[in-house]
N, C-alpha and C positions, 0 to 999 in steps of 0.2 A: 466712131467717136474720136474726136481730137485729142491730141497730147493734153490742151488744155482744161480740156472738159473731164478727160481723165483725174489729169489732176485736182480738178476742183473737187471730185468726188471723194479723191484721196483725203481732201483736206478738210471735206464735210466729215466724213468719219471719223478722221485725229481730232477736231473738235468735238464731236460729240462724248467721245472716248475721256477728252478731260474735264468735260463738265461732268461725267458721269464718276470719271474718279476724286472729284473733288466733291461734288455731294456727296460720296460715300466716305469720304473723309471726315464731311459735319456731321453724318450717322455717325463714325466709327467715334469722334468726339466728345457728342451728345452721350456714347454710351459710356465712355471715360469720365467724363461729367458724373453721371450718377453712378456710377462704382466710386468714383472717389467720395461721394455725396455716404454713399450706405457704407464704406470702410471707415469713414471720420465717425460714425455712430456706433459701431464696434471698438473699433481700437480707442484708446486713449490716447489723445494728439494735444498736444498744445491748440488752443484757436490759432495763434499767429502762422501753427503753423499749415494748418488745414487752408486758411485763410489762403496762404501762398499759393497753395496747390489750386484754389479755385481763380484766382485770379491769374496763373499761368495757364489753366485752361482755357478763360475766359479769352485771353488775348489771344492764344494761340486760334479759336474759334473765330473771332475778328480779323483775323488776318487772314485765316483761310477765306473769310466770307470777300474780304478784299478782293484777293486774289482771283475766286470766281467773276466778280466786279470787271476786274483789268481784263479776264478771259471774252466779257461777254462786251468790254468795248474792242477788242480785238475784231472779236466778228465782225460786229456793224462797220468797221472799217473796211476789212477785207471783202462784205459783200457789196457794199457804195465803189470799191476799185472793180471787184468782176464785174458790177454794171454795165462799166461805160466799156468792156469789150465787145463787141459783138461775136456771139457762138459760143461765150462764157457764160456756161451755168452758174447762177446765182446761188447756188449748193457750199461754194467756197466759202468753211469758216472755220478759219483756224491757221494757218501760217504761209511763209512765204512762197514757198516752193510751188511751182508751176507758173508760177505769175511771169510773164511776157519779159524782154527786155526792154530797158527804161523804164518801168513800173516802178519806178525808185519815187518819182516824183510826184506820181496820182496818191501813193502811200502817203507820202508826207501831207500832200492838200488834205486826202480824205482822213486821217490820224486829225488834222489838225480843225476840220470842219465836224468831227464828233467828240472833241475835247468837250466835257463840262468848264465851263469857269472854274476858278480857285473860290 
């Protein structure tokens, strides 16, 4: 196996690893979400201030979701660059490291060929 094949293996697996800790971040959430859902029905809170509490869940849930987002245009980047190498497993997704030198610049075309519009 090649250094870069290795590597690409390396970096299918660190990818995997953080979509998988990031899902289990909107489980761990979702379950924050409803304990503070069932503690607001016990305890006696102000609304405004339960209120708070759900809407800093809220966001913080939206930004994690983000974040998976920016994770999974990472991929499609990184595996539209191992393409055009030949002997590079298409397995690579998730960060720099193994990638060739000069790969600076296939990065930027293909980063910028999987941008969404604003």
């Amino acid at each position: 196996m090649t250094t870069q094949a290795n590597a690409a293996r390396v970096v299918a697996g660190d990818s995997r690893a953080v979509l998988k800790s990031t899902d289990a971040a909107l489980a761990d959430l979702g379950t924050l979400f409803l304990s503070a859902v069932q503690a607001t029905e016990t305890i006696t809170l102000p609304v405004s201030v339960s209120q708070k509490v759900f809407e800093i869940i809220h966001r913080n849930l939206g930004l994690t979701i983000e974040g998976r987002g920016a994770t999974a245009e990472t991929i499609r980047a990184l595996r539209k660059i191992a393409s055009t190498y030949p002997g590079l497993e298409i397995a690579m997704e998730g960060c720099l490291d193994g990638l060739p030198m000069g790969a600076a610049k296939q990065v930027e075309r293909a980063i910028a060929s999987t941008s969404s519009p604003a």
